[in-house]
DOGU-210635 format. One record per residue (C-alpha): y, z, x. Coordinates in steps of 0.001 Angstrom, whole numbers, plus 524288, in hexadecimal, padded with zeros to 5 digits. Each point is the difference from the previous one (the first is absolute). Layout:
BEGIN
YZX
...
//
This chain:
BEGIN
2E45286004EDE1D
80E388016D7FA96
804C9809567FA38
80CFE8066D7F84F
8046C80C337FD6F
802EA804847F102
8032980CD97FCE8
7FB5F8058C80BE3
7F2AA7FA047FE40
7F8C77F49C80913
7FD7E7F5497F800
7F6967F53C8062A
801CC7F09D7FB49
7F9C77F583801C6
809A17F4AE803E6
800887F1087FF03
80BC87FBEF8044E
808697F27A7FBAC
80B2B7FBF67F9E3
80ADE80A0A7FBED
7FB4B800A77F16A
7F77580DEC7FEBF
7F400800FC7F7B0
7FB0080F5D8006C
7F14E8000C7FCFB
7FB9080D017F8C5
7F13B803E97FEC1
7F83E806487F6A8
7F89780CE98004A
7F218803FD80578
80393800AC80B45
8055D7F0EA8002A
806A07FD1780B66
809057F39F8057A
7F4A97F69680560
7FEAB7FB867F20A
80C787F866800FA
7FCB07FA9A80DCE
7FD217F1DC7F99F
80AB9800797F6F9
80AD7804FF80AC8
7FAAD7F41F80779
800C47F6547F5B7
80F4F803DE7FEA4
807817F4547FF44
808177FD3180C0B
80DA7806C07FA76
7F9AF80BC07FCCC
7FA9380CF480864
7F48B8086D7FADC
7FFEA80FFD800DF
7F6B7808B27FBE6
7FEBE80DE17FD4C
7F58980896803CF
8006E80CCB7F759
7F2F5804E08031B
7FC217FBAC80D84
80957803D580DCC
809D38053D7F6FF
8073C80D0E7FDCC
7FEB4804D07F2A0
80AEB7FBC47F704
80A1D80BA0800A0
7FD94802787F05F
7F14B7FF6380393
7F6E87F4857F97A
806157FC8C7F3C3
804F57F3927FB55
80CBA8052F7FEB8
8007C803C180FBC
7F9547F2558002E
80BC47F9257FA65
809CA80723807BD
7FAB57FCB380D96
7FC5B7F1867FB9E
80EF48008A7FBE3
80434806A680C9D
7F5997F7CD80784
80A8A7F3237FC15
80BAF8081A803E2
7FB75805DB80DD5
7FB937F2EB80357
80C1E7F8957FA46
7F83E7F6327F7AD
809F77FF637F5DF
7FA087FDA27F391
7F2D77FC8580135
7F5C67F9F57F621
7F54D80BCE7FFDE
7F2327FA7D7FDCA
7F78480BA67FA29
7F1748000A7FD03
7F91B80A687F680
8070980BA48029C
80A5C7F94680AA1
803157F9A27F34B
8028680B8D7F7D4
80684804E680DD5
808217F3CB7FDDF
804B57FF097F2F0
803C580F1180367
809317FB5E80A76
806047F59D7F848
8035880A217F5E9
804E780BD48085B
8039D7F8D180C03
805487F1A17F9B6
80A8E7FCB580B50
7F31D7FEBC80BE2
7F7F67F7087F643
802AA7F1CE7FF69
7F56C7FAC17F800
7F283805DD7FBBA
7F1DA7FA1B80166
7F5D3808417F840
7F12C7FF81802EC
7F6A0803287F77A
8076880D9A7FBC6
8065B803287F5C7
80A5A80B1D7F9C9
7F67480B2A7FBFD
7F38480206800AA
7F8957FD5C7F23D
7F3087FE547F8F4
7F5207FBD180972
80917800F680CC2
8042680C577FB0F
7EF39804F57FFF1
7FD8A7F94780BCE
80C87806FE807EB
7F97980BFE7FBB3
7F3B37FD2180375
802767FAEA80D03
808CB80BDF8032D
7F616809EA7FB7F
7F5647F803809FD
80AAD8024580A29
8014280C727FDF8
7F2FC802CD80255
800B17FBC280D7B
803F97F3CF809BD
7F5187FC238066F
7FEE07F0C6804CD
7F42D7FC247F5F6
80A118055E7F51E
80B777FB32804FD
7F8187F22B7FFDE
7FBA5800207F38A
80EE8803227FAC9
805017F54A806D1
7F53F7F6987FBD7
807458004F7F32A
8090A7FA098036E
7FBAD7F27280281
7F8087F6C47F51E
7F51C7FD9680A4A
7FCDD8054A80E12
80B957FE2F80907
7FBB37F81380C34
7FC9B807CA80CC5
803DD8047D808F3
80C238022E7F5B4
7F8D2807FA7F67A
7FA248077880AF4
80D648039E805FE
808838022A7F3D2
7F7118099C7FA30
7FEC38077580E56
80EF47FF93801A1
8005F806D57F105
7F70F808AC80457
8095C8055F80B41
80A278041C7F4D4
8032380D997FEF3
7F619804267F294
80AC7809ED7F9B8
80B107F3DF80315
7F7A77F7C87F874
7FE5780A247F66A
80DAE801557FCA1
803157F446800AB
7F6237FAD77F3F3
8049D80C267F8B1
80D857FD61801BD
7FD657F1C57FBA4
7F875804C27F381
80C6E807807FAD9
808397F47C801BE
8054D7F8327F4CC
809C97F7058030E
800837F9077F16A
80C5B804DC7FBA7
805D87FD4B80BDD
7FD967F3368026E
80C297F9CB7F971
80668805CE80B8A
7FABF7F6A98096F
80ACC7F591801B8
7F9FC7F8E980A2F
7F6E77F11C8007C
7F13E804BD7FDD3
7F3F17FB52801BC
7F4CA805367F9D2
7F3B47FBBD803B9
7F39E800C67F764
7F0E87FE37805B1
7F70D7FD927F491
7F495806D380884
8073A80BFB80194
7F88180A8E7FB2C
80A9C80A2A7FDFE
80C4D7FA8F7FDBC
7FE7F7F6EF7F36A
809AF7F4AB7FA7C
8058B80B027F5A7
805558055C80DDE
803E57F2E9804B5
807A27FE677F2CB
8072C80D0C7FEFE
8055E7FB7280C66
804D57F4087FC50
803AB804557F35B
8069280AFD805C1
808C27FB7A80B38
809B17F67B7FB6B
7FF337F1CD80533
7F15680397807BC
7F6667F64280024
7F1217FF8080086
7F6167F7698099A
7F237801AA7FE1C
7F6C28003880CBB
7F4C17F9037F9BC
7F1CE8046680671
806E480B2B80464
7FD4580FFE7FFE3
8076580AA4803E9
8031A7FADE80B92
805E27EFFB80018
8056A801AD80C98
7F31F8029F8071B
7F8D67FA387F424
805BF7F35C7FD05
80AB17FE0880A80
804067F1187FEF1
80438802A47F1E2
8080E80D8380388
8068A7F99380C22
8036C7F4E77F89C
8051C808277F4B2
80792808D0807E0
807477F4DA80862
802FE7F8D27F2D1
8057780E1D7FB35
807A6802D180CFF
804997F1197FE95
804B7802E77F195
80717809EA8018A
807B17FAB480E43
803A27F3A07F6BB
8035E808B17F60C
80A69806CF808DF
7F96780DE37FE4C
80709809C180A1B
7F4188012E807F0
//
């Protein structure tokens, strides 16, 4: 298992290596963990190598503890230590908010953005069903809990021995990491902010999703100048598990894009 020193913490990654072009692969929270980008690291076209952070499983705590803020500084010192240059940082539900928060405080390690069914704040029913998760957390970690939090995100059962596996792996996450983490997420409103981002997005919207709504999808496209929208049709939370032909094919078109486009990725 690799790993790189940030800040005088471990971090673990999971690592598909290729062509010199760096794609950085940030989860979300719940104890979320790198094996959800397995398929997608592997689907990389040729010119392009996959990496992806674990924040909750094998590694140290970030050294400004588990808050997207220390998020975006090791995801921005992740590109550095491992001299990636600028990479195109591919964030799902809170790795997106992790994301856009790197873009903004850290713009020189970010190449290009791809944004998974996330948005910039939390609001209306994502806002309720943050809460409601957390305060389930908070009551305790045990597997059948665990399970039934990560059941959400997917439109119907996940195959097994996936489902199985991902929800025992979230399981193994440190309770009061996940904790702050989702609180920490909560406060965060990146609205204002978003005209800061000056690099090629991608925004990607799942019609199934049953937190993060096409408002979010649109304050993200409306928000970040020149960012474009691709919906993952039949999809939940979760396209690249859930509906993987169409993500693949919508991330190599995007990585494709932007290469043509002479992007300084």
């Amino acid at each position: 298992m690799p790993f790189v020193d940030i800040d005088n913490s471990r971090v673990h990654y999971a690592l598909h290596p290729g062509g010199p072009n760096a794609v950085v692969f940030l989860h979300g929270g719940f104890g979320s963990s790198s094996e959800l980008w397995a398929g997608a690291m592997a689907a990389l076209p040729a010119d392009w190598s996959g990496y992806a952070i674990d924040n909750f499983l094998h590694s140290d705590p970030p050294a400004g503890g588990y808050t997207m803020a220390a998020f975006a500084r090791r995801a921005a010192e992740f590109a550095r230590a491992l001299a990636l240059g600028r990479a195109v940082f591919v964030g799902h539900s809170m790795g997106g908010g992790i994301s856009q928060l790197t873009a903004i405080n850290y713009p020189d390690a970010v190449g290009a953005l791809v944004l998974v069914c996330t948005g910039a704040a939390m609001t209306n029913y994502q806002n309720q069903l943050g809460h409601d998760l957390l305060a389930r957390l908070a009551n305790g970690s045990d597997p059948g809990t665990i399970r039934d939090i990560s059941a959400k995100w997917f439109r119907d059962p996940p195959p097994e021995p996936f489902f199985t596996q991902y929800a025992a792996r979230a399981a193994q996450a440190p309770l009061q990491a996940m904790i702050d983490a989702q609180t920490s997420w909560i406060a965060t409103d990146l609205r204002g902010d978003l005209g800061k981002i000056d690099a090629p997005t991608l925004v990607m919207y799942a019609p199934y999703d049953t937190g993060r709504t096409i408002e979010h999808a649109q304050t993200l496209v409306g928000g970040i100048r020149g960012a474009k929208m691709v919906t993952m049709d039949g999809s939940g939370h979760s396209p690249m598990v859930e509906t993987p032909d169409q993500f693949n094919g919508a991330l190599a078109s995007f990585l494709k894009s932007i290469a043509l486009a002479g992007a300084n990725v």
